[in-house]
RODO-2510 file (C-alpha; in nm, 4 decimals, decimal comma):
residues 505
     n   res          X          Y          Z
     1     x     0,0000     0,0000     0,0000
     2     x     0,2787     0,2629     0,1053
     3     x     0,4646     0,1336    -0,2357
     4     x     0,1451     0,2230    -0,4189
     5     x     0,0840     0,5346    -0,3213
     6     x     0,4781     0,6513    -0,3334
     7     x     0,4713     0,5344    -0,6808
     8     x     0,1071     0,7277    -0,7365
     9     x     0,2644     1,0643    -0,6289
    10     x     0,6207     1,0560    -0,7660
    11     x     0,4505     0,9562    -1,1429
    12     x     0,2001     1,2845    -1,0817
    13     x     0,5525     1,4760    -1,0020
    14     x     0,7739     1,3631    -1,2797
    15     x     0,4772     1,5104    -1,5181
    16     x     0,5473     1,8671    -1,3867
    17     x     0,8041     2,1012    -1,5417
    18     x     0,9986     2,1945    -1,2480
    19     x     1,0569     1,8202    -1,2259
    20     x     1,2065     1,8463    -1,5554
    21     x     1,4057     2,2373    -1,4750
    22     x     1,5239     2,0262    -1,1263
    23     x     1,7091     1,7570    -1,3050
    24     x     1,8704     2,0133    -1,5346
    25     x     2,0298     2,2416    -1,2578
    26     x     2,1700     1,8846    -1,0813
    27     x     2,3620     1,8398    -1,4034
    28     x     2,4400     2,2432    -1,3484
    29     x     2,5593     2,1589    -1,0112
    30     x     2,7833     1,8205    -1,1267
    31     x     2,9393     2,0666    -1,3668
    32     x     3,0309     2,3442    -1,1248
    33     x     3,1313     2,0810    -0,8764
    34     x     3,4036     1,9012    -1,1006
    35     x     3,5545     2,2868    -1,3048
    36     x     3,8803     2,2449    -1,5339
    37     x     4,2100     2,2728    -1,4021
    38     x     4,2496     2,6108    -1,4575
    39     x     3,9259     2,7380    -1,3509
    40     x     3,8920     3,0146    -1,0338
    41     x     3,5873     2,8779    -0,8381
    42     x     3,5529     2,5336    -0,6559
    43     x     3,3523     2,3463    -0,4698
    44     x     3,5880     2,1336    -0,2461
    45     x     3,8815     2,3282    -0,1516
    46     x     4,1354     2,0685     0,1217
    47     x     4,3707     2,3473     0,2191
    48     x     4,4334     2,4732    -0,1543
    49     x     4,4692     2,0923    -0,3263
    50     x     4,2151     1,9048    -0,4857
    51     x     4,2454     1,5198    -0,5992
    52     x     4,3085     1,4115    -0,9408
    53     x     3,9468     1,3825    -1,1176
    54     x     3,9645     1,0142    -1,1318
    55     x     3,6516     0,8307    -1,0294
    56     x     3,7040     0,8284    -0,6411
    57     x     3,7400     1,2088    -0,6581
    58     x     3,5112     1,3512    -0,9108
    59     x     3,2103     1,1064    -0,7576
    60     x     3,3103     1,2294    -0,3708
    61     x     3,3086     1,5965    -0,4631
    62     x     2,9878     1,6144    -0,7152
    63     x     2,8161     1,3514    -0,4083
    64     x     2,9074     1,5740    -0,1441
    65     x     2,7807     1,8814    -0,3567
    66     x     2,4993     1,7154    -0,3944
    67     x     2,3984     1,6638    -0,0164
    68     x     2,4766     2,0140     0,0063
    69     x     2,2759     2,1963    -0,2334
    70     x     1,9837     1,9576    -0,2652
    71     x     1,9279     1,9764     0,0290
    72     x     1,8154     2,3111     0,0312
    73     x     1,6467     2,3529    -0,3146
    74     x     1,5363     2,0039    -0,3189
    75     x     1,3098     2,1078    -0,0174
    76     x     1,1079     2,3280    -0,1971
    77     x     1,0706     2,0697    -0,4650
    78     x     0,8764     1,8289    -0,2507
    79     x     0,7427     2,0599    -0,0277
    80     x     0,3403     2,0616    -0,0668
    81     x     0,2356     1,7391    -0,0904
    82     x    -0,0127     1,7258     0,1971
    83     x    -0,1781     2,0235     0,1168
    84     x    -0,1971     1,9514    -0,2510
    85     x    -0,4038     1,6376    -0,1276
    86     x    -0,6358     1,8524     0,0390
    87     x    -0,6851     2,1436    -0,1899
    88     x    -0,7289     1,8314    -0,5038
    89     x    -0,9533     1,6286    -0,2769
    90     x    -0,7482     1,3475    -0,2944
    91     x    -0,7311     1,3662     0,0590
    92     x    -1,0702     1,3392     0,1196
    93     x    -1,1195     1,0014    -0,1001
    94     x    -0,8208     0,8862     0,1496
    95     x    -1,0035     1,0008     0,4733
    96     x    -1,3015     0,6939     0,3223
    97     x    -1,0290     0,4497     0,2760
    98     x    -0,8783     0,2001     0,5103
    99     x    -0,4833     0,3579     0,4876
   100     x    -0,3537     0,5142     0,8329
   101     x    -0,2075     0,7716     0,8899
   102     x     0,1411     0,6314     0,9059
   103     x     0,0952     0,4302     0,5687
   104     x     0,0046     0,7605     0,4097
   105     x     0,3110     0,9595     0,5848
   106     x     0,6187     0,7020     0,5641
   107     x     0,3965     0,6787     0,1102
   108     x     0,4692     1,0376     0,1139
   109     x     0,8286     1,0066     0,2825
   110     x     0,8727     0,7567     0,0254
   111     x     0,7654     0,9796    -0,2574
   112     x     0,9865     1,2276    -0,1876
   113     x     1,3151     1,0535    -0,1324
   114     x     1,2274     0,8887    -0,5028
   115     x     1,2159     1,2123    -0,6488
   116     x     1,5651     1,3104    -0,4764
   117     x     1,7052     0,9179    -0,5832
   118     x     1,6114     1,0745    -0,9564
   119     x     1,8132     1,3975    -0,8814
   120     x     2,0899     1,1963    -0,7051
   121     x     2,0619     0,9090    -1,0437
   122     x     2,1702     1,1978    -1,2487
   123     x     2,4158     1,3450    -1,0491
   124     x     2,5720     1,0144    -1,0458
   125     x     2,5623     1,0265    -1,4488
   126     x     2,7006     1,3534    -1,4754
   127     x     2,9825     1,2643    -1,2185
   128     x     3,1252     1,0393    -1,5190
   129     x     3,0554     1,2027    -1,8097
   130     x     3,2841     1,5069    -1,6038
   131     x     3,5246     1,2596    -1,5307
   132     x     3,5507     1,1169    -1,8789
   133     x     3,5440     1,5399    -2,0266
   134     x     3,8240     1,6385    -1,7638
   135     x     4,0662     1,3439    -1,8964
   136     x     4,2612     1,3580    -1,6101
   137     x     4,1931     0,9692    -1,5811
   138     x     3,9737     0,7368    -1,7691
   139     x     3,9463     0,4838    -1,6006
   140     x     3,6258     0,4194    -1,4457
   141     x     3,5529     0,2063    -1,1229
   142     x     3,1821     0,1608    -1,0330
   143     x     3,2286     0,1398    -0,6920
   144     x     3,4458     0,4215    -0,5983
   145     x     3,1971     0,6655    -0,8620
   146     x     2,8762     0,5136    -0,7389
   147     x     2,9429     0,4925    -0,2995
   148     x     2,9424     0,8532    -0,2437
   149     x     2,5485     0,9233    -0,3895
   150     x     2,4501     0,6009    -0,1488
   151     x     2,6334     0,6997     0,1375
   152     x     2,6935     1,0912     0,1446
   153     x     2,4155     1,2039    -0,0236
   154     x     2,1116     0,9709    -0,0621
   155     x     2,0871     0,9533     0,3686
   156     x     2,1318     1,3172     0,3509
   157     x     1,8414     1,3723     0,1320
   158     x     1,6172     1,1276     0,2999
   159     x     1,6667     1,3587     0,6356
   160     x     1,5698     1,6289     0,4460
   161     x     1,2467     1,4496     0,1911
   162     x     1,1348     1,3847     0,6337
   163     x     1,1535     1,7282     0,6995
   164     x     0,9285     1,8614     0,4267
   165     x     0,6809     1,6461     0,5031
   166     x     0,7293     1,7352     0,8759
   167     x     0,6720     2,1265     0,7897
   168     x     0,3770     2,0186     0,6008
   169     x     0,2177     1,8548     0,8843
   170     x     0,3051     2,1437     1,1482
   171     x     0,0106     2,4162     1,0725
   172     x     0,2307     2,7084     1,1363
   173     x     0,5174     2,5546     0,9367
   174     x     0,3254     2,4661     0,6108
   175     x     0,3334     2,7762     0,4606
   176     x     0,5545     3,0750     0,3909
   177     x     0,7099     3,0858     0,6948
   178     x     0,8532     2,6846     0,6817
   179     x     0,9699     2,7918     0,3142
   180     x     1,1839     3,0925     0,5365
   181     x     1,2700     2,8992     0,8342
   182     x     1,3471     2,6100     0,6785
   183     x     1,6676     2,8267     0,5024
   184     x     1,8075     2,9517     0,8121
   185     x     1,7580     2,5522     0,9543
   186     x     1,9775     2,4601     0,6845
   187     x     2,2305     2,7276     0,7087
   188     x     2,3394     2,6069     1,0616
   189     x     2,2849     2,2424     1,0103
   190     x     2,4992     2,3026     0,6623
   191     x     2,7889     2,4837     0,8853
   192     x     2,7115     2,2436     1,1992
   193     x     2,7478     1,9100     0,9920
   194     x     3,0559     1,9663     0,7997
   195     x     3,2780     1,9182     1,0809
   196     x     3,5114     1,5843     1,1430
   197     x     3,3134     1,4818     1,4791
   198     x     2,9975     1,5966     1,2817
   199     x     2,6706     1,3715     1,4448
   200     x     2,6380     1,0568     1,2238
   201     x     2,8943     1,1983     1,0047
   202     x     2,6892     1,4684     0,9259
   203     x     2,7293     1,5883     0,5605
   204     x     2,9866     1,3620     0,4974
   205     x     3,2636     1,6529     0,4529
   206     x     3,4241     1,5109     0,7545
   207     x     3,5294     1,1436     0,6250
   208     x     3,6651     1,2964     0,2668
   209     x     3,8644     1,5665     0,5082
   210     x     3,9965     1,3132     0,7300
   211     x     4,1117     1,0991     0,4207
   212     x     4,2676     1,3952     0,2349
   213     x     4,4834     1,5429     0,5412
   214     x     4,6557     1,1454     0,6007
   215     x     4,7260     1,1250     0,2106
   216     x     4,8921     1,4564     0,2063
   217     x     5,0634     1,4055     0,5076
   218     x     5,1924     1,0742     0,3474
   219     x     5,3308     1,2993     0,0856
   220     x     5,5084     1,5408     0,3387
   221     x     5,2235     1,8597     0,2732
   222     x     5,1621     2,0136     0,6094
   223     x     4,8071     2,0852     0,6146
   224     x     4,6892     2,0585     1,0218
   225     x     4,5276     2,3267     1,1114
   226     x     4,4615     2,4321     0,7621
   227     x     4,0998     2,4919     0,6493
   228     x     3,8932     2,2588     0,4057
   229     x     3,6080     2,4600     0,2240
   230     x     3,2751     2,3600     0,0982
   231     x     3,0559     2,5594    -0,1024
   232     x     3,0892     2,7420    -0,4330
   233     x     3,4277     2,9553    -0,3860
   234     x     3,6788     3,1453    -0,5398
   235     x     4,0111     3,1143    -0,5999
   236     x     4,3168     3,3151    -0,6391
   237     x     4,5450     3,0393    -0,8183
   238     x     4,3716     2,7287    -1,0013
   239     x     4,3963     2,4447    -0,7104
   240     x     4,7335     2,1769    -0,6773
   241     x     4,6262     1,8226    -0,7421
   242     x     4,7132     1,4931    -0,5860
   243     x     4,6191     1,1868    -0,5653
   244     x     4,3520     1,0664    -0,3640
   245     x     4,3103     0,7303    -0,1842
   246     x     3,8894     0,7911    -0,1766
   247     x     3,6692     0,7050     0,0808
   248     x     3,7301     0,4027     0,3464
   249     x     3,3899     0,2091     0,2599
   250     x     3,4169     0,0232     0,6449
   251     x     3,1325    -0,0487     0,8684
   252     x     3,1498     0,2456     1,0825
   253     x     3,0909     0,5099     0,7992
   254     x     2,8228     0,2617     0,6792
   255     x     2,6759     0,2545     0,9991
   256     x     2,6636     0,5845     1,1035
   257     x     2,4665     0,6788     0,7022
   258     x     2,2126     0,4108     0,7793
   259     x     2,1828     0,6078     1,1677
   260     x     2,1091     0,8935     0,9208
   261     x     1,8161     0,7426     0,7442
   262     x     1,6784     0,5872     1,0331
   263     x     1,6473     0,8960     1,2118
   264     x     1,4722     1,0346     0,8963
   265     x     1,2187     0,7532     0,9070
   266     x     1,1555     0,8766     1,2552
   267     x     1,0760     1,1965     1,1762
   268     x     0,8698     1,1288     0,8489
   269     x     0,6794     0,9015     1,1253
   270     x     0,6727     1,1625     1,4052
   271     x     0,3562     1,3567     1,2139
   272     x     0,1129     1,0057     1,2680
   273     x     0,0605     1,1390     1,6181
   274     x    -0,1492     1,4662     1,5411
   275     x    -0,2295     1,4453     1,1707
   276     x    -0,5798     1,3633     1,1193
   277     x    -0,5672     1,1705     0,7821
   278     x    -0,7995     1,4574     0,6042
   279     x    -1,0996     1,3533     0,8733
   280     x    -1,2235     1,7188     0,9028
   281     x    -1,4564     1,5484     1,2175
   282     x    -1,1334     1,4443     1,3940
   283     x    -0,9645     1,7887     1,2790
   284     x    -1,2054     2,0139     1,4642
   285     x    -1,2851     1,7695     1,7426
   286     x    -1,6651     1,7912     1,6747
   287     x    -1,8755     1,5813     1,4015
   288     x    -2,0369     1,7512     1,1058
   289     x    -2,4242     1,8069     1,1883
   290     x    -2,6936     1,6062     0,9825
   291     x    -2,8307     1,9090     0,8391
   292     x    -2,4967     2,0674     0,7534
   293     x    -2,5071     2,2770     0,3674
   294     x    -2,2946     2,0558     0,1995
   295     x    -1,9990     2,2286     0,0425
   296     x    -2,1050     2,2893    -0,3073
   297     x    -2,4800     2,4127    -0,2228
   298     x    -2,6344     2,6041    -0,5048
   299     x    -2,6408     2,9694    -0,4476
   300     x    -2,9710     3,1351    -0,4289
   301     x    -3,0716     3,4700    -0,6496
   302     x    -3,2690     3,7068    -0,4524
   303     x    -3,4356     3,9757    -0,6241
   304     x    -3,4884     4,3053    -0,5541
   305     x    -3,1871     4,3917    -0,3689
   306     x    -3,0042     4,7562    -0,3967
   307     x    -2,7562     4,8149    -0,7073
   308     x    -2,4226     4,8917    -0,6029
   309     x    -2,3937     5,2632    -0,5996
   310     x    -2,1569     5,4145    -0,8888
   311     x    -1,8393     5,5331    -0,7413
   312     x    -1,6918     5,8414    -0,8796
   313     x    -1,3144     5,9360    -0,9112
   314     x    -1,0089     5,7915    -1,0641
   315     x    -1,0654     5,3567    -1,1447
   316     x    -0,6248     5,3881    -1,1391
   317     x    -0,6466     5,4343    -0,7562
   318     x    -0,9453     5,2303    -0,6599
   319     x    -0,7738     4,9568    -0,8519
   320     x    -0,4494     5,0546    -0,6685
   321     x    -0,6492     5,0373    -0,3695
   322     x    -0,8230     4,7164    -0,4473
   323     x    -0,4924     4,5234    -0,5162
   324     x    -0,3470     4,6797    -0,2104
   325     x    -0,6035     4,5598    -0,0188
   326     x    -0,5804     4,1898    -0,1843
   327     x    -0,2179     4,1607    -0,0742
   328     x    -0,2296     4,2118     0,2997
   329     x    -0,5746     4,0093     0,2892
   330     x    -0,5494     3,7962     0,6148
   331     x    -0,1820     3,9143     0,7183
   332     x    -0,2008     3,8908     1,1401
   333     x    -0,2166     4,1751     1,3911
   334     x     0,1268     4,0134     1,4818
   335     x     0,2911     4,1141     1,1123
   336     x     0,1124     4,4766     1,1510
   337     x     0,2861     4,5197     1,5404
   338     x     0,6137     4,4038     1,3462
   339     x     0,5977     4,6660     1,0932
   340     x     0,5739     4,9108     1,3486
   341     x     0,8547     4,8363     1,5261
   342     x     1,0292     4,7842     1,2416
   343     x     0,9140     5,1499     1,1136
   344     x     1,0336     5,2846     1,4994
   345     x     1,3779     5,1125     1,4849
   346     x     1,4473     5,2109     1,1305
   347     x     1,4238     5,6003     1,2351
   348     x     1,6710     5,5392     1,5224
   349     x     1,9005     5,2878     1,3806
   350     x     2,1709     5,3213     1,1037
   351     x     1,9870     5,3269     0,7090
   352     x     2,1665     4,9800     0,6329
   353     x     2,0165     4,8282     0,9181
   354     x     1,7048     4,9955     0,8784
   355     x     1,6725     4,8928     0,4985
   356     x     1,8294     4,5278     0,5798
   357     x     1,5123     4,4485     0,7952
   358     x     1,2439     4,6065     0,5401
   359     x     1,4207     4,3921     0,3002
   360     x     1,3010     4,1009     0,4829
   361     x     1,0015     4,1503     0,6819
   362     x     0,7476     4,1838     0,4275
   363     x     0,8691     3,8307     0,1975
   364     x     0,5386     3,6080     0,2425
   365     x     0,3585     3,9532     0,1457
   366     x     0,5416     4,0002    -0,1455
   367     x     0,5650     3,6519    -0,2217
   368     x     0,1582     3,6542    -0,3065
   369     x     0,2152     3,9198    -0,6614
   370     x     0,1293     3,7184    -0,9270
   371     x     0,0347     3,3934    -0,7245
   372     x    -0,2809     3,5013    -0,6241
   373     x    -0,5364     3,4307    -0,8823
   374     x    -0,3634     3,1115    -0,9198
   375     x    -0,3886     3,0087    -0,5458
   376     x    -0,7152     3,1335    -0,4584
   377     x    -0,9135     3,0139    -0,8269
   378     x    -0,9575     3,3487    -0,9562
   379     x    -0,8267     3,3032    -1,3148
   380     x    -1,1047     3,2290    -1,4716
   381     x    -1,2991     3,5370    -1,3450
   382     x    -0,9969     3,7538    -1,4124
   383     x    -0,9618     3,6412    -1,7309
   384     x    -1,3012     3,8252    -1,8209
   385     x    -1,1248     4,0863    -1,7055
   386     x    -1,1240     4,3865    -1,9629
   387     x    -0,7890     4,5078    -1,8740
   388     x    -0,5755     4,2727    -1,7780
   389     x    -0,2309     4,4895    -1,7912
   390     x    -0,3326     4,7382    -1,5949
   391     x    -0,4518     4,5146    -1,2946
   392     x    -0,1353     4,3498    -1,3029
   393     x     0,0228     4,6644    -1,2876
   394     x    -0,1641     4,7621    -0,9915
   395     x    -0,0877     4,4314    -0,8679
   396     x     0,3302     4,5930    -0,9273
   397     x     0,2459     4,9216    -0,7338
   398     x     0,0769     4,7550    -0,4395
   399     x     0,3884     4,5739    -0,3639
   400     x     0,6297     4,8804    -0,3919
   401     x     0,3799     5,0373    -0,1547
   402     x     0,4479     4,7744     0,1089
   403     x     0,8139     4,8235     0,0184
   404     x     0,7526     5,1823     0,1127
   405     x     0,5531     5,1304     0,4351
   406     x     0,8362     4,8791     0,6124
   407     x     1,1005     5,1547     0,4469
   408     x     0,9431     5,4491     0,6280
   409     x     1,1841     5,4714     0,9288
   410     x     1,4859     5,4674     0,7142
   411     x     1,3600     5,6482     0,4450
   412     x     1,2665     5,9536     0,6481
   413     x     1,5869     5,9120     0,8357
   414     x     1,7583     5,9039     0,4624
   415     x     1,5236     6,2705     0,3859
   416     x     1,6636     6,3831     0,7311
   417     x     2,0249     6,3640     0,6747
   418     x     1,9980     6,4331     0,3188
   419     x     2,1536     6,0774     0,2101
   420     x     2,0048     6,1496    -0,1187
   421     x     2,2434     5,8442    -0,2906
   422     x     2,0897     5,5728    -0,0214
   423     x     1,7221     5,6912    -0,1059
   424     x     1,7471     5,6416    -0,4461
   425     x     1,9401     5,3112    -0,4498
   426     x     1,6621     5,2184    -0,1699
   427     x     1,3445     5,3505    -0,4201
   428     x     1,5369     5,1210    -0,7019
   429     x     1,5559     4,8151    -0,4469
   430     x     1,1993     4,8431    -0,4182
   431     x     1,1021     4,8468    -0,7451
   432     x     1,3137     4,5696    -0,8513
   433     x     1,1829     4,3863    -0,5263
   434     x     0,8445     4,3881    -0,6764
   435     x     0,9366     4,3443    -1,0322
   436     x     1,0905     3,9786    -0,8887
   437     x     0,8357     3,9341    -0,6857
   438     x     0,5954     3,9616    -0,9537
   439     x     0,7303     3,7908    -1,2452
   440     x     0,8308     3,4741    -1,0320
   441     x     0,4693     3,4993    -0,9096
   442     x     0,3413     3,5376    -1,2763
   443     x     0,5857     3,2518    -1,4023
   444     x     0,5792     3,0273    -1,1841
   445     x     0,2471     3,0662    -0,9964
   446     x     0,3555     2,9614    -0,6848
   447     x     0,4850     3,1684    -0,3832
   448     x     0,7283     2,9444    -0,3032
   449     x     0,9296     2,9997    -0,5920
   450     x     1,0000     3,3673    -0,4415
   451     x     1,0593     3,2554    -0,1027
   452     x     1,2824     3,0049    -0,2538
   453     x     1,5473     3,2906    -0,4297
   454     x     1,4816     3,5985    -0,2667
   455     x     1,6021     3,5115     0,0923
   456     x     1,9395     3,3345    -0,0166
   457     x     1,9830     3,6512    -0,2221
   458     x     1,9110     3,8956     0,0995
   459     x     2,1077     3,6317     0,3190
   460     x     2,4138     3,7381     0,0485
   461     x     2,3293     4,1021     0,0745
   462     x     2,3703     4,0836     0,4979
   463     x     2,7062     3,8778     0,4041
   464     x     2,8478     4,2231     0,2285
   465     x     2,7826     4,0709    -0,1914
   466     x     2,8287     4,4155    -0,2697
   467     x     2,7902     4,2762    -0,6495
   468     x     2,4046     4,1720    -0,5609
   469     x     2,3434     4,4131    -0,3181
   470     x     2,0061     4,5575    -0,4127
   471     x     1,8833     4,7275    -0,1180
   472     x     2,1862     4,9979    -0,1639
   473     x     2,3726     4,8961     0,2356
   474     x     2,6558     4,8382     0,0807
   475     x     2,8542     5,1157    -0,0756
   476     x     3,0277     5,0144    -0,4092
   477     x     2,7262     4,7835    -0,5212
   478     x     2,5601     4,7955    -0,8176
   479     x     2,4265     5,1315    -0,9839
   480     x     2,0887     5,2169    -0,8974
   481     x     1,9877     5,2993    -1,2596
   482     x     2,0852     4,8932    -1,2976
   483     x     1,8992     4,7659    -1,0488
   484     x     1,5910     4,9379    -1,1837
   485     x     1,6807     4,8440    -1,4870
   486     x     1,6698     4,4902    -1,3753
   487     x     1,3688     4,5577    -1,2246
   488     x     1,2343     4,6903    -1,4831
   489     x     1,3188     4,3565    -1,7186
   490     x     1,1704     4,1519    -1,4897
   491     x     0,8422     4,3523    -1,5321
   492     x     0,8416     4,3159    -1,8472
   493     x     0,8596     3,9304    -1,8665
   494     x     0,6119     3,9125    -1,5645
   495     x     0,3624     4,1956    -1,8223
   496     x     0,4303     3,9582    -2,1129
   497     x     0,3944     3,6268    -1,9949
   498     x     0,0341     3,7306    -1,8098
   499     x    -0,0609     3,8870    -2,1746
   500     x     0,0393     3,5468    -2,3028
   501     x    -0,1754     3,3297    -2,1092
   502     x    -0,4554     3,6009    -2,1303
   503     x    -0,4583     3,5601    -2,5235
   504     x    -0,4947     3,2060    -2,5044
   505     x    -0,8359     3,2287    -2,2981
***
């Protein structure tokens, strides 16, 4: 039963294109993960050598790349799948059927770690075709290639296939703000886990360290105490080879993966004890009365009732309005108190701080532009809609305006001093805020897209990438006129791709 329904839900996945855009960026990321001998970035850097790209080394590296950066885009791949039961109504066919809860949760688990063994399959292919293009050796063991995707990254990946489904069973945490936490989780966990004494051997960085330091030591390089990088970095001077022994396949690094994927199982498991299995009876505590309206009662007509009175003045702003209104539909009191705080520290604190905190704040807000009609079935009755453009242009200005209200403490601080350089580069960040916001919305009609890209890209900003630094905190960064211009680009594809699907209604 668990089989069939894993099976069920990774053949409705594989359909999808971002299945198909997934698999493409793993090849991406074997490619970056294995770059020429002369190239400036890396992935792996052990103290400023690298191993020869022979199978051992180039399936290690791309493997341990793998558990790295799947792990955090792979997450919002398979994130969804309980709530896509219950907005489909799959769920509620399930609630009639015999399957329990932990059947459905560990098919789900399942589902999930199938769709990351796909990811991992091609990784594993694109580890030897990099070999083979690199030349550096050509011959080809199985073994040494093939261990690293079972034992560094598949376990890996199966931790993380239990978390999504874990966020998707916590209420608060199936939304936006898992998509956002679930970031900063992996940000420590990635920095926590690549140590040598990592728990259960954590990423895995620690056994290819410990391996690399006793061959170079064998070859008289000092390297204790020297640092071993992971991640995508550059280089001053194209890495020194040598050659590596590989990974020491024994029982305890075998054991301590399979710890790994036990634990998983344990938390893909955990949600049996308060998910209620679609049963909307057992969800609210209290059964359904006899003489409930069922949910898709005919609406009745009633005659006679008052016309809407005509409203006078200019249909720009009331649309304005209207979309305004549409975006912080059902935000909390809680998000409101934030954004006056935020508002009350920006006037007293430094601008980059200031602007560094609106830059964040309002994400699940501006994550909704261009989801909306999507999310919420609308797109029909918008598509009636005599002027689409200008809605969705409306749509563009109510999310600057947000931009603008979490702004106000710096931006009046910015007026104050006469900063005029730092308002303007702030007025461009919103726009092109928006203009992302909106044409991922519009693209890929989903806000999780958005909450997907934008926060690593803030998370960069806060780490001084004065080269992506749209917010304007960091003097030195890109022009303003660019970053509007960017902005405006991204407008553009969001205004096109909307006229697009309009046409074909």
């Amino acid at each position: 039963m668990i089989a069939g329904l894993a099976l069920a839900d990774f053949r409705d996945r594989v359909r999808r294109p971002a299945y198909a855009v997934t698999l493409l960026a793993a090849v991406g990321l074997g490619y970056l993960a294995a770059p020429a001998a002369d190239a400036r970035w890396v992935i792996l850097d052990l103290a400023g050598y690298r191993g020869i790209y022979d199978s051992a080394y180039v399936g290690a590296v791309i493997a341990l790349a793998g558990a790295l950066w799947l792990s955090i885009c792979g997450f919002y791949v398979v994130r969804g799948a309980i709530q896509r039961d219950e907005r489909t109504g799959v769920g509620q066919v399930l609630a009639a059927t015999p399957v329990s809860r932990a059947a459905y949760l560990l098919g789900k688990f399942t589902s999930n770690l199938l769709v990351f063994a796909s990811m991992t399959g091609v990784l594993a292919v694109t580890a030897l075709v990099m070999q083979l293009a690199r030349g550096e050796s050509r011959t080809v063991d199985p073994v040494d290639l093939l261990a690293p995707f079972v034992l560094l990254t598949l376990p890996v990946l199966a931790l993380t296939a239990a978390a999504a489904l874990l966020f998707d069973a916590v209420r608060p945490l199936s939304g936006g703000l898992g998509n956002v936490t679930w970031f900063f989780v992996w940000m420590v966990l990635a920095i926590v886990s690549q140590a040598s004494g990592a728990l259960l051997g954590g990423l895995g960085m620690g056994y290819i360290a410990d391996s690399a330091r006793a061959d170079l030591a064998a070859r008289g390089v000092a390297v204790s105490g020297a640092e071993f990088g992971l991640g995508l970095m550059n280089v001053e001077q194209p890495l020194r080879t040598f050659d590596w022994s590989g990974l020491d396949l024994g029982a305890g690094l075998v054991t301590e993966r399979l710890g790994i994927v036990l634990v998983a199982l344990a938390v893909a498991a955990l949600p049996a004890l308060w998910f209620h299995r679609f049963d909307t009876a057992r969800a609210t505590g209290t059964p359904a009365p006899a003489d409930a309206v069922p949910p898709f009662a005919p609406t009745v007509a009633y005659p006679g009732l008052p016309r809407t009175a005509v409203r006078r003045g200019s249909p720009a702003v009331r649309l304005f309005a209207g979309e305004l209104r549409i975006l912080v539909q059902g935000v909390g009191r809680w998000w409101w108190f934030g954004t006056v705080v935020l508002v009350v520290v920006g006037l007293a604190a430094p601008p980059a701080m200031g602007l560094l905190l609106a830059g964040i704040w309002p994400v699940l807000v501006w994550s909704r532009l261009g989801t909306q009609p999507v999310e919420n079935n609308t797109s029909g009755l918008l598509g009636a809609y005599p002027a689409a453009r200008r809605r969705l242009l409306a749509e563009w200005a109510a999310g600057i305006a947000i931009a603008a209200l979490v702004g106000a403490g710096p931006t009046v601080r910015m007026l104050v001093t006469g900063d005029a350089g730092g308002l303007v580069a702030w007025v461009a960040g919103a726009v092109f805020i928006a203009s992302l916001a909106l044409a991922l919305g519009v693209v890929g009609r989903t806000q999780r897209l958005f909450q997907a890209l934008y926060v690593p890209l803030w998370y960069l900003v806060v780490n001084d990438a004065a080269a992506l630094d749209y917010l304007g905190v960091i003097r030195g960064g890109p022009a303003p006129g660019l970053v509007a211009g960017a902005g405006a680009v991204l407008l553009t594809v969001a205004v096109v791709v909307s006229g697009v699907r309009h046409a074909r209604r």
